[in-house]
N, C-alpha and C positions, 0 to 999 in steps of 0.2 A: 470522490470516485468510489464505487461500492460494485467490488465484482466477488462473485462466489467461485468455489473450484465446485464441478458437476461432476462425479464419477461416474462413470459408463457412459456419456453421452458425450454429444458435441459441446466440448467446454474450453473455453484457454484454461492452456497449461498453467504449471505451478512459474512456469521461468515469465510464459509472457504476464501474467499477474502483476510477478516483480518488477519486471521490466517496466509496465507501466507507473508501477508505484513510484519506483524509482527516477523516475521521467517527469511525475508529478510533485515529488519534492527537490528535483534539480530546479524544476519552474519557478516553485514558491522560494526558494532561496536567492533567485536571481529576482523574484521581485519584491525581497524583502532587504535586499541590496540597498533596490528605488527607492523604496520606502523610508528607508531609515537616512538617506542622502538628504530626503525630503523632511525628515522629522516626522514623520508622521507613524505616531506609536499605534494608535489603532489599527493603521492599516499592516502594520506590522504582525501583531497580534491575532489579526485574520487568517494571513499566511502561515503564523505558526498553531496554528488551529487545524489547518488544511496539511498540514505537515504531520501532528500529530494523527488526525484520520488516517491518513496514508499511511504509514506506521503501522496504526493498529491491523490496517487491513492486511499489512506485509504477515502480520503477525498471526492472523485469523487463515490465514490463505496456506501457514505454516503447521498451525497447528493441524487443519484439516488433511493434509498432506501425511500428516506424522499417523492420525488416527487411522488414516486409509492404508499404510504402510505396516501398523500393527495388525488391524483387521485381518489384514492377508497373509501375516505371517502368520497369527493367530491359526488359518482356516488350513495350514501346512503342516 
């Protein structure tokens, strides 16, 4: 999943972002449960790939957040 934050226009929030991110590594965890029930490392491996993205995007969606927040204090 790859969502950016848009300032000044029609964009999700910083929370619904998270939310989703969050939603999509509750997924991958429950089906990395299955997976490893099953033995199956690669499909494991996938999941924690897809975990890791989501992460980074928590991360990316955080820092934009942060930049937009100095910007404006900046312009005060």
């Amino acid at each position: 999943m790859t969502r950016r934050l848009i300032f000044g226009g029609k964009s999700p929030s910083f929370s619904e972002i998270f939310t989703e991110y969050l939603s999509d590594i509750s997924l991958e965890v429950e089906a990395i449960k299955l997976r490893n029930i099953k033995s199956d490392a690669e499909g494991v491996n996938e999941h924690l790939a897809r975990i890791d993205s989501a992460l980074k995007g928590i991360m990316e969606a955080k820092l934009a957040l942060a930049e937009k927040l100095r910007n404006s204090q900046n312009q005060n």
